[in-house]
GUBALO-207512 format. One record per atom (N, C-alpha, C): x, y, z. Coordinates in steps of 0.2 Angstrom, whole numbers, padded with zeros to 4 digits, always signed. Each point is the difference from the previous one (the first is absolute). Layout:
XYZ ...
***
This chain:
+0004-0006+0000 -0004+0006+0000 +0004+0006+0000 -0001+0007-0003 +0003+0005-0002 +0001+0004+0006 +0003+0001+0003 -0002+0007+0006 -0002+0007-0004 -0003+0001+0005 -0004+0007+0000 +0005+0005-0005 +0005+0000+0006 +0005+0007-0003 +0000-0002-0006 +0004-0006-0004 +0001-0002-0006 -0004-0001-0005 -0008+0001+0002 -0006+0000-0005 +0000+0007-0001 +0003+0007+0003 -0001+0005-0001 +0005+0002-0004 +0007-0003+0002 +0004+0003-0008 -0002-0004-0004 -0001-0005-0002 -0003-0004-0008 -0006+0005-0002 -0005+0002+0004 -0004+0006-0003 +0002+0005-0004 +0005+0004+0007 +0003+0006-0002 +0004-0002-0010 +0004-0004+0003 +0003-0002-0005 -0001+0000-0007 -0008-0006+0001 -0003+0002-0005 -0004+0005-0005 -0002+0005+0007 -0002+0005-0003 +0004+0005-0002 +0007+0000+0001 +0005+0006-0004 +0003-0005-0005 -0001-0008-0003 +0001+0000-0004 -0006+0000-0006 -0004+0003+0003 -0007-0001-0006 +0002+0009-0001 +0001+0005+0003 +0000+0006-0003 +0005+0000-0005 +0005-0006+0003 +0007+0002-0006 -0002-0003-0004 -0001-0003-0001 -0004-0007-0007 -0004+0007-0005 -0004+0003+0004 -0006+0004-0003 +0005+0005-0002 +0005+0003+0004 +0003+0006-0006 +0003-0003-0004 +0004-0005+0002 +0005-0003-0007 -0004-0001-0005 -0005-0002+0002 -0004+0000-0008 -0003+0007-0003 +0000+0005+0002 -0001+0007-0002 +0008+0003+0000 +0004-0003+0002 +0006+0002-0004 +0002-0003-0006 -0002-0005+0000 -0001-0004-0006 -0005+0002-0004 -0006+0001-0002 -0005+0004-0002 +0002+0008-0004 +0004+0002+0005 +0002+0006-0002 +0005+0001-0006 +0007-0007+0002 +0005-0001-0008 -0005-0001-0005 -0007-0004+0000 -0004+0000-0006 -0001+0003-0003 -0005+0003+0005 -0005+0005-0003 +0003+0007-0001 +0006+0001+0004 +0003+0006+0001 -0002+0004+0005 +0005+0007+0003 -0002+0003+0006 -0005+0003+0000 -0005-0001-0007 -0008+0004+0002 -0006-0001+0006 +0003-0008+0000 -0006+0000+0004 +0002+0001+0010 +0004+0003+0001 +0002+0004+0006 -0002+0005-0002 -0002+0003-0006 -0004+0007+0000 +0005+0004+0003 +0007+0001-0001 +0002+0005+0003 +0000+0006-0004 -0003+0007+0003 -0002+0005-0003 +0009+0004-0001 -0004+0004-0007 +0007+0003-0001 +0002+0006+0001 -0005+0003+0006 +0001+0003+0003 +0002+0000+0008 -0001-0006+0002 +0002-0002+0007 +0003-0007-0002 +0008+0001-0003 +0003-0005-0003 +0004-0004+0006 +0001+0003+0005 +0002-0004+0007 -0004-0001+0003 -0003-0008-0002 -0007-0001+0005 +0003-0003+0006 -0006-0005+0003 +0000-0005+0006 +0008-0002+0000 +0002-0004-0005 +0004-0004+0002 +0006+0005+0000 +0003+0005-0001 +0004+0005+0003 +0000+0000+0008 -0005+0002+0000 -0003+0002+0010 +0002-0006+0001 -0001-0007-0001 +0001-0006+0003 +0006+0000+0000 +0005+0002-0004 +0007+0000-0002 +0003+0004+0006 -0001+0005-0002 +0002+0005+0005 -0002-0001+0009 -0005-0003+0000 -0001-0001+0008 +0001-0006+0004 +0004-0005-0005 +0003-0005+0002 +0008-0001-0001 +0002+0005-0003 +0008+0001+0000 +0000+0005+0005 -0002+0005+0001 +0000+0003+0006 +0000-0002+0006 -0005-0004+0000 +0000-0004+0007 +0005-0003+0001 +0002-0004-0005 +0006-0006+0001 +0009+0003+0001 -0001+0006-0004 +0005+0006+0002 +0001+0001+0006 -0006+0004+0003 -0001+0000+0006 +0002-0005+0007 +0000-0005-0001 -0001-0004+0002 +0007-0003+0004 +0005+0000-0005 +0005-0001-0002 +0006+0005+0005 -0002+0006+0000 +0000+0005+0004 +0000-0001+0008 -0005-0002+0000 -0001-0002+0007 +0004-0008+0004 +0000-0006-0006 +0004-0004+0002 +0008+0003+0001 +0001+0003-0002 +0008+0003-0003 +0002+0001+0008 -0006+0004+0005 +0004+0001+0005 +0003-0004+0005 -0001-0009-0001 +0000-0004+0001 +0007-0001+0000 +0001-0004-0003 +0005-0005-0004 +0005+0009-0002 -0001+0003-0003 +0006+0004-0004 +0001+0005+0006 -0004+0002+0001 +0001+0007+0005 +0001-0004+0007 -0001-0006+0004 +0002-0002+0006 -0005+0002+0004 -0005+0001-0001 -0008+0002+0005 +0000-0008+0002 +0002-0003+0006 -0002-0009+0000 -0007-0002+0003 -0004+0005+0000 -0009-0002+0000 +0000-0001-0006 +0002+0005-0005 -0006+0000-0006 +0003-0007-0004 +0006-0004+0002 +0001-0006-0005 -0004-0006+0001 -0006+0002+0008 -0005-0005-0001 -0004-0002-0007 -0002+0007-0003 -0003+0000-0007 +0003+0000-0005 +0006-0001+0000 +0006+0001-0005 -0002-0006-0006 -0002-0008+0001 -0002-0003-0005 -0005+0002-0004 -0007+0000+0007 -0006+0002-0003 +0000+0004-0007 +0004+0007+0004 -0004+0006-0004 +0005-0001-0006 +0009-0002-0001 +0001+0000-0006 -0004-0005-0003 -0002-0006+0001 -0004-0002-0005 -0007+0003-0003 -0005+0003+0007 -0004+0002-0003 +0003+0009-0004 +0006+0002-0001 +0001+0003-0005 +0002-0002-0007 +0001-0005+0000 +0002-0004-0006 -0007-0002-0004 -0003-0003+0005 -0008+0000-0006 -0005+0005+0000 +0003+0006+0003 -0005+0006-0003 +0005+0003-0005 +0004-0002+0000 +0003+0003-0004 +0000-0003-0010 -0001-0005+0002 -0001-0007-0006 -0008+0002+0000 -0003+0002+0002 -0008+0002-0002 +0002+0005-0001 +0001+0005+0000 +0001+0007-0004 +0002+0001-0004 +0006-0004-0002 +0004-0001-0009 -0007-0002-0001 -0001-0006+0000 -0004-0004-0005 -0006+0005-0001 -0003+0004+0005 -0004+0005-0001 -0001+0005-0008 +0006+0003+0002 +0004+0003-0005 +0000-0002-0008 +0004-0007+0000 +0002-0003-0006 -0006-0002-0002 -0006-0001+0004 -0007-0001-0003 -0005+0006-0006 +0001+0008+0006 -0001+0003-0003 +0005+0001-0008 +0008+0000+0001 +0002+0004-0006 -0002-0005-0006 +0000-0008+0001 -0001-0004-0004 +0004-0004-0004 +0001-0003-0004 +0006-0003-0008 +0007+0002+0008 +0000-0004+0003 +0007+0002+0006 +0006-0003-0004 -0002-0005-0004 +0006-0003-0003 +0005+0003-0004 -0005+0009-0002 +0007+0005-0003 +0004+0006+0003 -0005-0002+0007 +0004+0005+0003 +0006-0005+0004 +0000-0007+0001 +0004-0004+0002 +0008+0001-0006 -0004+0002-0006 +0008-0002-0006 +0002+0008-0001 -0003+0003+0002 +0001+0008-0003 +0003+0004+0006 -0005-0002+0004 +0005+0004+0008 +0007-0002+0000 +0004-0005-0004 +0006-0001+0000 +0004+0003-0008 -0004-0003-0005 +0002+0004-0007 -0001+0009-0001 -0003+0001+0003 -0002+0006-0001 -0001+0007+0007 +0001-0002+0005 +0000+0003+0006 +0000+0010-0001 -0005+0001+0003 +0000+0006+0001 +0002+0004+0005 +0007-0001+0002 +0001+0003+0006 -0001+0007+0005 -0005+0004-0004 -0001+0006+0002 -0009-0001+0002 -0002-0007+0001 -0006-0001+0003 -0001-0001+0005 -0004+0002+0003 +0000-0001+0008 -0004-0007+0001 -0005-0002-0005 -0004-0007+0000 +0005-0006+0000 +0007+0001-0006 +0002-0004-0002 +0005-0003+0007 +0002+0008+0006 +0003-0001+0005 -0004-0004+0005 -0006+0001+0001 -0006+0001+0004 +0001-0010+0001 -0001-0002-0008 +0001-0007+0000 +0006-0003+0002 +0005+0003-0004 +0006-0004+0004 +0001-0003+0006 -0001+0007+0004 +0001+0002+0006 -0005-0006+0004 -0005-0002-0003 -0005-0004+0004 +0001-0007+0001 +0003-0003-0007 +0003-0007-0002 +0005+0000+0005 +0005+0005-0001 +0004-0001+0005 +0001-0002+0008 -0004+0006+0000 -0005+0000+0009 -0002-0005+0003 -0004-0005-0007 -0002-0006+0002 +0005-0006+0000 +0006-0001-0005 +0005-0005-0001 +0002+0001+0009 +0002+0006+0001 +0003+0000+0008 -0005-0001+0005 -0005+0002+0001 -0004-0003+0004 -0002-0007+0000 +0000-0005-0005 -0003-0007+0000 +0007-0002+0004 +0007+0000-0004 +0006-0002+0004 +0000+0002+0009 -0002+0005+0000 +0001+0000+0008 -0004-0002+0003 -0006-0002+0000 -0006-0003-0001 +0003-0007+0003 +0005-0004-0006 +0000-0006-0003 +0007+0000+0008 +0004+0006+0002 +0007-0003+0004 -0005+0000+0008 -0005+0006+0001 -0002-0001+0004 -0004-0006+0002 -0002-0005-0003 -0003-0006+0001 +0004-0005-0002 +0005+0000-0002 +0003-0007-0003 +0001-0003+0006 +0001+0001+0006 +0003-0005+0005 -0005-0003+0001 -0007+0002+0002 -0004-0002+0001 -0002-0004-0002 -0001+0000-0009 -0003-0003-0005 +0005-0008+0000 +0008+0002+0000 +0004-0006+0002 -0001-0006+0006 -0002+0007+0005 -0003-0005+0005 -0005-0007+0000 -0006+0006-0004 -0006-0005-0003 +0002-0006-0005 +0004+0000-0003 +0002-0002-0005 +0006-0008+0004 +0004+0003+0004 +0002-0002+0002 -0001-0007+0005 -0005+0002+0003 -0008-0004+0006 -0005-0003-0002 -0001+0003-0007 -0006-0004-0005 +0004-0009-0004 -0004-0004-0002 -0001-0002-0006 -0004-0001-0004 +0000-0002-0006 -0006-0002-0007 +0003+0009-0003 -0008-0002-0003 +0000+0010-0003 +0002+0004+0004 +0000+0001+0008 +0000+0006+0005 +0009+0001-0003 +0002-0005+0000 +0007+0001+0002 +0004+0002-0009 -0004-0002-0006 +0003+0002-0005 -0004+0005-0003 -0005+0003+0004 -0003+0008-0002 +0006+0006+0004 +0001-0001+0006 +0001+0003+0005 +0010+0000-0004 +0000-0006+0002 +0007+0001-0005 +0003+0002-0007 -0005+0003-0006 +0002+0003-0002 -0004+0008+0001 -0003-0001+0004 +0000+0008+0000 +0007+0004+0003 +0002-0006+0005 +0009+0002+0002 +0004+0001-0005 -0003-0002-0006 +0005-0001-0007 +0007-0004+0003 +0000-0006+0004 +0002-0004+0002 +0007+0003+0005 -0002+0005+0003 +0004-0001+0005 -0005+0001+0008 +0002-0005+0003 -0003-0003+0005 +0003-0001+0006 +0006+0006-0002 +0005+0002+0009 -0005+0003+0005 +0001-0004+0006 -0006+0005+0004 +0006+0002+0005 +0006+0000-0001 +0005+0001+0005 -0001+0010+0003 +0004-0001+0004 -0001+0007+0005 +0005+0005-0008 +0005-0001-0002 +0004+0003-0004 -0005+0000-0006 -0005-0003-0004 -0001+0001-0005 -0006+0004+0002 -0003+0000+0006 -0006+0005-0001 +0003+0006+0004 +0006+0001+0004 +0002+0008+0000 +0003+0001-0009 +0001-0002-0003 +0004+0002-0007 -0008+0003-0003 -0007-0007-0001 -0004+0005-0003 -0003+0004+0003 +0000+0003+0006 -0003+0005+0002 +0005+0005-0001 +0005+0001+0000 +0006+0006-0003 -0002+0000-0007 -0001-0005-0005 -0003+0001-0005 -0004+0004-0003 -0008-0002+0004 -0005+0003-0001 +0000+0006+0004 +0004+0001+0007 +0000+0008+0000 +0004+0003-0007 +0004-0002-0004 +0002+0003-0007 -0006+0000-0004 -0003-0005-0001 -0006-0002-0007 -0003+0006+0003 -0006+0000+0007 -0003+0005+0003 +0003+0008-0002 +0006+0003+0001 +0004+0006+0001 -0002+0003-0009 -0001-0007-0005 +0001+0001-0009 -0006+0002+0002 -0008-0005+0004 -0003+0000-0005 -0004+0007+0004 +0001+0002+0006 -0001+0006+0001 +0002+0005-0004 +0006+0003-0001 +0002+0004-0006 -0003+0000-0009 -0003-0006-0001 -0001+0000-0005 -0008-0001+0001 -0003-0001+0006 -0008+0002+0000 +0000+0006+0003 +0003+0005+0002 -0001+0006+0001 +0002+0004-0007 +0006-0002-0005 -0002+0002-0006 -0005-0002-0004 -0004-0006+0000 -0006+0000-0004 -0004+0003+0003 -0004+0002+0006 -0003+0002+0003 -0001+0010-0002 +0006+0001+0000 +0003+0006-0002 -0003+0003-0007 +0003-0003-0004 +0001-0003-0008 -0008+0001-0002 -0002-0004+0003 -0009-0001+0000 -0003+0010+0000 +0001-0002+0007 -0002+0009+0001 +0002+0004-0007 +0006+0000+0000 +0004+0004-0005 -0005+0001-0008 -0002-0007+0000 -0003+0000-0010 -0009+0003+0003 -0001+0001+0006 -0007+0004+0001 +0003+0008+0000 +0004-0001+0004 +0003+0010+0000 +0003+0001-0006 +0002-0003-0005 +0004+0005-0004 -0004+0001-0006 -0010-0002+0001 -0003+0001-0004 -0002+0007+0000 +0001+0004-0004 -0001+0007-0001 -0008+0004+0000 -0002-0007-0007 -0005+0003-0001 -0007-0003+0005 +0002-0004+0004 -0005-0001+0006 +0002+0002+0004 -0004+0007+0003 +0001+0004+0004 -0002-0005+0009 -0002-0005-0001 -0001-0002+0008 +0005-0005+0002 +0002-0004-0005 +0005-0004+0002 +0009+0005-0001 +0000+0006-0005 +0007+0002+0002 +0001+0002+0004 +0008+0000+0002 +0001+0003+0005 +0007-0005+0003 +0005+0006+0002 +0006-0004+0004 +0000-0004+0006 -0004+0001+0006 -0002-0003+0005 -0002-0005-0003 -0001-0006-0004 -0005-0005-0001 +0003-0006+0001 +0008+0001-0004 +0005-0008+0002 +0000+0000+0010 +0002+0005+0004 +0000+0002+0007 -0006-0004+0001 -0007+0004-0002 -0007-0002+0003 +0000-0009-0001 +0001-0002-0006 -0001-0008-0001 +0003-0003+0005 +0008+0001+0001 +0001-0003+0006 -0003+0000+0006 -0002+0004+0003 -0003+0002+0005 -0005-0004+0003 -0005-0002-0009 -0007-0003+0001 +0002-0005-0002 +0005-0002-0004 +0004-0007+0002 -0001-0004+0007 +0003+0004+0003 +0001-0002+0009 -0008-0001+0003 -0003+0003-0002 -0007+0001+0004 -0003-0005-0006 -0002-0001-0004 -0002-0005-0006 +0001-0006+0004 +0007-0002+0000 +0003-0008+0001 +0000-0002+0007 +0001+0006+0006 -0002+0000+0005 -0009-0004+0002 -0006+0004-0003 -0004+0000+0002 -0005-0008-0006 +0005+0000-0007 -0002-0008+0001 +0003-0005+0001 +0005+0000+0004 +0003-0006+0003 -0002+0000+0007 -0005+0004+0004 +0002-0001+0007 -0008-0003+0000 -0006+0002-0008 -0004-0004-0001 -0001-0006-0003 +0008-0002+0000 +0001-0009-0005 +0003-0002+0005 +0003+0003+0005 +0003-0004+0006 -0005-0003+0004 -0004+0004+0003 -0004-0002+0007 -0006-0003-0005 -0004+0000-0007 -0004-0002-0002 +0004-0006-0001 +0005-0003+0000 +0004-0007-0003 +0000-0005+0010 +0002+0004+0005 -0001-0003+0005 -0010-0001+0000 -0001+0006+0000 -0012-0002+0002 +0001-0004-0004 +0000-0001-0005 -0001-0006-0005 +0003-0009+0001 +0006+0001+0003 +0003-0006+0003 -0003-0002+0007 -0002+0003+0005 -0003+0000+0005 +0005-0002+0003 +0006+0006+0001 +0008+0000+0001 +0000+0007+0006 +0004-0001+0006 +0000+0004+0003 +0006+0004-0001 +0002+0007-0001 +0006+0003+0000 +0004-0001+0006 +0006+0000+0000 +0005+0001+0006 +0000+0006+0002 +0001+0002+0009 +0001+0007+0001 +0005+0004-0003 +0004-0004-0002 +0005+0005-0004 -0003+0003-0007 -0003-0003-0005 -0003-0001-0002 -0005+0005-0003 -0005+0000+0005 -0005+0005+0000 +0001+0006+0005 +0008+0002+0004 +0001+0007-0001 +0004+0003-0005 +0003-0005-0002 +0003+0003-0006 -0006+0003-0008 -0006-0005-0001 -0005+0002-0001 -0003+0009+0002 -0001+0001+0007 -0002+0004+0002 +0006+0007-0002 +0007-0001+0000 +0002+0003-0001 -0002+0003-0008 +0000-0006-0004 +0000+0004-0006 -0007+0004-0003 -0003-0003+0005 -0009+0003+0000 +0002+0007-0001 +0006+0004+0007 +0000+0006+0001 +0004+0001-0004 +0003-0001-0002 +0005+0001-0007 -0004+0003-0006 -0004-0007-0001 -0003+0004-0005 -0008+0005+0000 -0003+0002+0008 -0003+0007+0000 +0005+0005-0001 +0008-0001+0003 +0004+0005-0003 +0003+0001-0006 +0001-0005-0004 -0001+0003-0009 -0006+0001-0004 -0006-0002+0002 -0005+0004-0002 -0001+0007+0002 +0001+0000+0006 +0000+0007+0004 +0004+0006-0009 +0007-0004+0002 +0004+0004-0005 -0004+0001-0005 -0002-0005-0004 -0004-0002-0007 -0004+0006+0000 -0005+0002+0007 -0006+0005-0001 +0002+0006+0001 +0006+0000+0003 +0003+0008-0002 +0003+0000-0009 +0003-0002-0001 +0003+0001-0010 -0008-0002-0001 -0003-0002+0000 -0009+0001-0002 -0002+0009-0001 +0001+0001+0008 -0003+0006+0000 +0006+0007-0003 +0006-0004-0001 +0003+0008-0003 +0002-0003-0007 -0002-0005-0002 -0002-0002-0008 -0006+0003-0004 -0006+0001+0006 -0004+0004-0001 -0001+0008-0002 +0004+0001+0006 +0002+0009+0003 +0003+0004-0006 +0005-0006-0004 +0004+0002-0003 -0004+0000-0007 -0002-0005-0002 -0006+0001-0005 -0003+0004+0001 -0005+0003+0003 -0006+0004-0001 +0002+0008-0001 +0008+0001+0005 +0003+0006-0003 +0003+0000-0004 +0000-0003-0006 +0003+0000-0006 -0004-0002-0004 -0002+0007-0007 -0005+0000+0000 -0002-0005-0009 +0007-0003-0003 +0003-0004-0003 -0003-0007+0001 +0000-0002+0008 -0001-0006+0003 -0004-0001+0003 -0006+0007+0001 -0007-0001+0008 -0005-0003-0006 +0000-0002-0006 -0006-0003-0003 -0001-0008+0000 +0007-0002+0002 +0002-0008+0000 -0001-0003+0005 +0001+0004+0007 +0001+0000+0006 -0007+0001+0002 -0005+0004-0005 -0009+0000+0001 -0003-0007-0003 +0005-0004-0003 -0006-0004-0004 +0000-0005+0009 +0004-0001+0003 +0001-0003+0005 -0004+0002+0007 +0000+0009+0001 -0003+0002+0006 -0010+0001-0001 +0001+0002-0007 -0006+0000-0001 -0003-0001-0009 +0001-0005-0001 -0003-0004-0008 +0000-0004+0002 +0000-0007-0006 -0002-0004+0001 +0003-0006+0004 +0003+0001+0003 +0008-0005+0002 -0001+0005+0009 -0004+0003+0002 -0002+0002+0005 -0001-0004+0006 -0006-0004-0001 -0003-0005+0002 +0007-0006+0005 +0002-0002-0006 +0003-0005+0002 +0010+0004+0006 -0001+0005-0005 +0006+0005+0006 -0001+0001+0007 -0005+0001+0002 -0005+0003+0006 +0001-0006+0004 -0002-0006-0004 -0004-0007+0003 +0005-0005+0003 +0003-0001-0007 +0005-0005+0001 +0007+0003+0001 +0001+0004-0004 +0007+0000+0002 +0003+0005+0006 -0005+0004+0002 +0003+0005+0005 -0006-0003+0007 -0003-0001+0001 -0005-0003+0004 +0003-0009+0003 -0005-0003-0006 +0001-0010+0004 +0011+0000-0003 +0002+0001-0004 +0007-0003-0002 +0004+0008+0005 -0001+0006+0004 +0005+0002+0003 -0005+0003+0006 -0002+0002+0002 -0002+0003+0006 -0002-0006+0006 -0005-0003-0001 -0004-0005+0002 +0006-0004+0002 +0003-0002-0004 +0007-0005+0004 +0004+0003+0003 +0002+0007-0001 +0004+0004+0005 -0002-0001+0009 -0006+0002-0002 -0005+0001+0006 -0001-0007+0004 -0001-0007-0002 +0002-0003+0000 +0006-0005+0004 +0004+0002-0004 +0009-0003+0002 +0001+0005+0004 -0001+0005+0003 +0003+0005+0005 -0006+0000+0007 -0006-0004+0000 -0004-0003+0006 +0005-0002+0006 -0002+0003+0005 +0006-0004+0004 +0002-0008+0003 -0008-0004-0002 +0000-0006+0001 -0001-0003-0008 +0006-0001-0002 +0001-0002-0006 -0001-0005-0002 -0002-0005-0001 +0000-0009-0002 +0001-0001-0006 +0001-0007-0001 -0001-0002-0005 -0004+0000-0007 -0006-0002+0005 -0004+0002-0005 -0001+0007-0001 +0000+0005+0003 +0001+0005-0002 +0004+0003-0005 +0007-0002-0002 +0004+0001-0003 -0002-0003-0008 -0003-0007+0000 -0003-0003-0005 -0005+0003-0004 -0005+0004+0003 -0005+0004-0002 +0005+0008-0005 +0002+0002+0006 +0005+0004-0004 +0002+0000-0005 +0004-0006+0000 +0005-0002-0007 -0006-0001-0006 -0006-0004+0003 -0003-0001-0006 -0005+0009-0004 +0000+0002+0004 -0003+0007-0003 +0005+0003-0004 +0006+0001+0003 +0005+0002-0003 +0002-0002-0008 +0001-0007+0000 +0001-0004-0004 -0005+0001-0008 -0008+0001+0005 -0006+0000-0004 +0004+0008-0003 -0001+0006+0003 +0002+0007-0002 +0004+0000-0004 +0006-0002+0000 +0005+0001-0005 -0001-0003-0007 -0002-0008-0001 -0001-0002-0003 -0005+0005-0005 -0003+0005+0002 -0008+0005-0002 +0006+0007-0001 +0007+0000+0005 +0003+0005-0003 +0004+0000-0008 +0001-0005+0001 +0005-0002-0007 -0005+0001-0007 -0006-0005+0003 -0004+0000-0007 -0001+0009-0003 -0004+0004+0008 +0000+0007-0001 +0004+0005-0005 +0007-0003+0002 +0006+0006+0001 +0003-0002-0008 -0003-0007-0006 +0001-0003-0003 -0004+0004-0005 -0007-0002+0003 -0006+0001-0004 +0000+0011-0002 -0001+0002+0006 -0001+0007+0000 +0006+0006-0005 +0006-0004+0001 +0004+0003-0004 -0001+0001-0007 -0002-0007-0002 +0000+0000-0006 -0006+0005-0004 -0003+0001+0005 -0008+0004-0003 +0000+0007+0000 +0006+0004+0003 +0001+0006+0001 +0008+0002-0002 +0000+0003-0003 -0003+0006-0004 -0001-0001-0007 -0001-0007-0003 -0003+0000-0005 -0005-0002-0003 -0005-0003+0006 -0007+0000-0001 -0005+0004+0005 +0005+0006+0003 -0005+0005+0005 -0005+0002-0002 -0002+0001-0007 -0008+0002-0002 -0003-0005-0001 +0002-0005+0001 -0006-0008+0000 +0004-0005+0003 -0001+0000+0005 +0001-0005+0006 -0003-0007-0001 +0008-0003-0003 -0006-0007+0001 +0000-0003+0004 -0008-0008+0000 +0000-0004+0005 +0003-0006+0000 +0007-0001+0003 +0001-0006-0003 +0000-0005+0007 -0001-0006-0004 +0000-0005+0005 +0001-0006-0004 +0004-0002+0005 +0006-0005-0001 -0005-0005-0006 +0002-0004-0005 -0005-0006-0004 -0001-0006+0005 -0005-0005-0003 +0001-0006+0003 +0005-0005+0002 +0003-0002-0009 +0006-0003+0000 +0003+0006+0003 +0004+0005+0001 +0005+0002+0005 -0003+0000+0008 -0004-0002+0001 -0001+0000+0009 +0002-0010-0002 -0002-0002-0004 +0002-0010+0000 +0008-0001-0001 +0001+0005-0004 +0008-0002+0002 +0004+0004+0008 -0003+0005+0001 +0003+0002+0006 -0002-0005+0006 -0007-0001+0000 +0001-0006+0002 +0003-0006+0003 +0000+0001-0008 +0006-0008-0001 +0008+0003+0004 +0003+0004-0002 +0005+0003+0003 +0000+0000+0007 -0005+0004+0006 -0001-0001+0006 +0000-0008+0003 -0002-0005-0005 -0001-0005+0002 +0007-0006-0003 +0003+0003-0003 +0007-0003+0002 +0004+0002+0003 +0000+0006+0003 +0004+0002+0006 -0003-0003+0003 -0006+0000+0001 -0002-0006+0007 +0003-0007+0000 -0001-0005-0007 +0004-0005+0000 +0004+0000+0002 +0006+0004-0004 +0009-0001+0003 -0002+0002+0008 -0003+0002+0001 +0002+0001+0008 -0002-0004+0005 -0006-0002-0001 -0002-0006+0003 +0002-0006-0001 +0003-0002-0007 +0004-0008+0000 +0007+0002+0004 +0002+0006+0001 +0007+0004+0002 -0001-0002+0006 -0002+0002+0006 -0004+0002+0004 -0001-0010+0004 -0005-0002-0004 +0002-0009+0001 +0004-0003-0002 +0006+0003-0004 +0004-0005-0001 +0007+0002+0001 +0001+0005+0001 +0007+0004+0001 +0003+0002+0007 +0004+0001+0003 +0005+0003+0007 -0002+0007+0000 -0007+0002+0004 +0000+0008+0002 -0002+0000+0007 -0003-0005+0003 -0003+0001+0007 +0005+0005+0003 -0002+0007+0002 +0002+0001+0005 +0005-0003+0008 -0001-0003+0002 +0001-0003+0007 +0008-0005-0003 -0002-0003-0006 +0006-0001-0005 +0007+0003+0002 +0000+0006+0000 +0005+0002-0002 +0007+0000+0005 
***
């Protein structure tokens, strides 16, 4: 007979592999018939899957940041989450490309040209590199922090356990004291790249929104600055809601170590929001007196992009959780509630700060309504729900327990 716990992940399971079945076949659908039937309008030509793009490398930029001060910077609480959060940086980050390559399409020319033909004075062409790379360094350090463990398993299993587990070691199966001080000096190097090199994608990112002239909401030099920022708070507020929902779901108790290191980050990140709502409020300030840029900054405080600005993104994704995470009896669950508003908000910012640009200042005398197509909520879908796969096979089958370490 199947236990309880184990009939819930066979569900879950199966239900993110039916969303991925269902987009793979509308991305299949789409080589045929071609990109028309995502209806992407040619005037809001960075639809959904950009904002999906964009709010999952973010996060996973973000995220990255915060393991860093672990393992590279020597903080020795934060290397409790050091497994976790690099891996769940790695598969939001492998959901975001994919996001991406979805939207641009025919990817197998930009695979041969980005090498033949390279434009070195593009910030996209950077944008990409910068992210493959971020990613090559984060799976490695990922792979040094858990190889001892995965040897361990490997080493104390037989049958499959012991030839799955063995090569994920890619057959080294030293569990000696010397070979895991060498890969933990490692992976603080792999870590130190992949920081450096997700603070420039991160950066890079902002950059190809600010260095657009003729969209008066998205330019602007503060913008690579600001991405970082919400980087932190992005990656922050979905991993402290993938963690504790990963424990409610296992019907796992946290160690006290654990969940004050939790509560610390709860405060940590009311305090980059905090920040966030100030460059909110003087990205505002500075728009409306300038008289150039108060028409861009209105489609937001008062047009059509209003509603959702008030609601989601300055209300349930920032105030509400500040207010919130700075309660003096802070719990867990409390901190859950939080992350998920937050989480909900940004994702509505990205799409916003996506959508709204593109609409002003060259359709300000006709404002359109756009809303995302079918097929593109089916393939986002599908995306959203392969991050949840890799994570959850991850998660069952891979070295992150906390207590682990």
């Amino acid at each position: 007979m199947i236990p309880e716990k184990d009939k819930i992940f066979y569900w879950w399971i199966s239900l993110l592999l039916a969303f991925i079945v269902l987009g793979a076949f509308v991305v299949g659908l789409s080589f045929i018939e071609g990109a028309e039937i995502l209806e992407i309008s040619p005037h809001i030509s960075w639809s959904m899957l950009v904002a999906v793009y964009v709010f999952f490398v973010v996060s996973g930029s973000g995220m990255c940041i915060v393991t860093s001060l672990g393992h590279v910077f020597g903080i020795k609480r934060f290397e409790l989450i050091s497994k976790r959060g690099v891996f769940f940086a790695s598969t939001a980050i492998i959901a975001g490309l994919l996001a991406i390559l979805l939207h641009l399409g025919h990817v197998e020319r930009a695979m041969v040209y980005v090498y033949l033909s390279p434009n070195l004075k593009s910030g996209i062409l950077w944008m990409g590199l910068f992210y493959t790379v971020y990613l090559s360094f984060v799976i490695i350090e990922y792979w040094l922090l858990a190889r001892a463990e995965m040897a361990k398993i490997a080493n104390d299993s037989t049958g499959y356990r012991q030839v799955f587990y063995g090569l994920l070691t890619l057959g080294m199966r030293d569990e000696s004291e010397k070979s895991v001080h060498l890969d933990h000096k490692l992976a603080k190097m792999a870590g130190a790249a992949a920081l450096v090199t997700g603070l420039a994608a991160v950066s890079t990112l902002g950059a190809v929104f600010g260095h657009l002239e003729s969209r008066a909401l998205w330019y602007g030099a503060f913008y690579p600055a600001y991405f970082i920022l919400s980087a932190t708070f992005s990656g922050l507020s979905f991993f402290l809601f993938i963690i504790i929902l990963t424990y409610r779901v296992n019907g796992e108790e946290m160690s006290n170590k654990l969940r004050r290191l939790v509560k610390e980050l709860g405060k940590l990140l009311a305090l980059m929001l905090s920040i966030g709502l100030l460059f909110t409020a003087w990205r505002i300030f500075a728009s409306v007196s300038n008289p150039e840029t108060a028409g861009s900054i209105m489609v937001l405080l008062n047009g059509p992009f209003s509603f959702s600005f008030y609601v989601f993104e300055i209300l349930l994704g920032t105030v509400i959780p500040i207010a919130i995470l700075l309660s003096p009896d802070l719990t867990i669950k409390k901190i859950f509630v939080s992350s998920l508003l937050t989480v909900i908000g940004l994702f509505v910012m990205r799409y916003d700060f996506l959508t709204a640009g593109q609409v002003y200042p060259g359709l300000s005398d006709n404002l359109p309504s756009y809303f995302p197509a079918f097929f593109e909520i089916v393939i986002t879908m599908a995306i959203i729900a392969l991050f949840g796969f890799m994570y959850t096979l991850g998660a069952r089958l891979l070295p992150m327990k906390e207590e682990g370490h």
